[in-house]
N, C-alpha and C positions, 0 to 999 in steps of 0.2 A: 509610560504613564507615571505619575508622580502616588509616589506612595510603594510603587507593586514593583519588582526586579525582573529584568530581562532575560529571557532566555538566553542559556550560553548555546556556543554553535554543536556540541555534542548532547545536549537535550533536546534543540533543532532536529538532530541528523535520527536521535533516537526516538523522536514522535512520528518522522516519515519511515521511519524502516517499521513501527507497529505500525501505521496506517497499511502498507503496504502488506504485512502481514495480512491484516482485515480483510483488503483484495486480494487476496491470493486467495483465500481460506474460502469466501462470498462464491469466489469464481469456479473453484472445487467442486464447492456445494452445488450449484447450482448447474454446474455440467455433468456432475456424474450422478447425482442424483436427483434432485430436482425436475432437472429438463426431461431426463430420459424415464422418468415415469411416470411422468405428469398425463400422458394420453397424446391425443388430436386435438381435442378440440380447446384444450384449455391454450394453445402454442397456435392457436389463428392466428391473423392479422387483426390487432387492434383489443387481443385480451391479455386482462392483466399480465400474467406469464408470459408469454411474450414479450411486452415493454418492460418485463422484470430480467428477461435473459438478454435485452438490447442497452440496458441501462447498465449492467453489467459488464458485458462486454464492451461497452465505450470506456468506461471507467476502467478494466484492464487495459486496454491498448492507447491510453490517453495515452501524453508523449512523457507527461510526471510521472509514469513508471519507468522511464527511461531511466531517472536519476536515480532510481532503490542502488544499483551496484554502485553506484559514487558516493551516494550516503554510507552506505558500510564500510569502504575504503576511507570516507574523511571521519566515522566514527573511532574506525581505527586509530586513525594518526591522532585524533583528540586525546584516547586514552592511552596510546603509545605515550603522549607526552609528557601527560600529568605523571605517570606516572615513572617513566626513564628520563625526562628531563627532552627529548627530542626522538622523532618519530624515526628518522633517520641517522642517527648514530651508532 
C-alpha cells in the first residue's frame, strides 16, 4: 500500500510463530481444562462447547501448523544474518 511499509520476511515469520503460540496455549486450555470439566452435557452434539473444542482442534491440525517448525528455522537464518553477515558461514 502506498504510504505504509512492508513487512520484512522475519516479522512475517515472527507474527506466525505468536500466532502459533496463541494455538498451542487455546489448545492446552481447552484440553486440559476446559473440556475435561465442563460435564455432559455442555460436550453434546451441537452445544456451544463442543463447536468450541471442534473449532479448535481443526485450527490445531490445519496443515499452517505444519509450517511453525520452518518459520523458527527461517527466523533463525533472518537473524543469523543481520546480525553475522550470513546464516551459514
Amino acid at each position: 500500500m502506498v504510504g505504509e511499509r512492508s513487512f520484512s520476511a522475519s516479522e512475517n515469520f515472527r507474527l506466525a510463530l505468536v500466532s502459533a503460540e496463541a494455538i498451542d496455549l487455546s489448545w492446552k486450555t481447552m484440553e486440559a481444562i476446559l473440556w475435561r470439566t465442563a460435564g455432559t452435557t455442555p460436550t453434546k452434539d451441537g452445544q456451544r462447547m463442543q463447536r468450541i473444542f471442534l473449532d479448535l482442534s481443526m485450527i490445531r491440525s490445519h496443515a499452517f501448523n505444519s509450517f511453525f517448525d520452518k518459520f523458527g528455522r527461517e527466523l533463525a537464518d533472518e537473524v543469523l544474518k543481520r546480525e553475522n553477515g550470513s546464516a551459514w558461514d
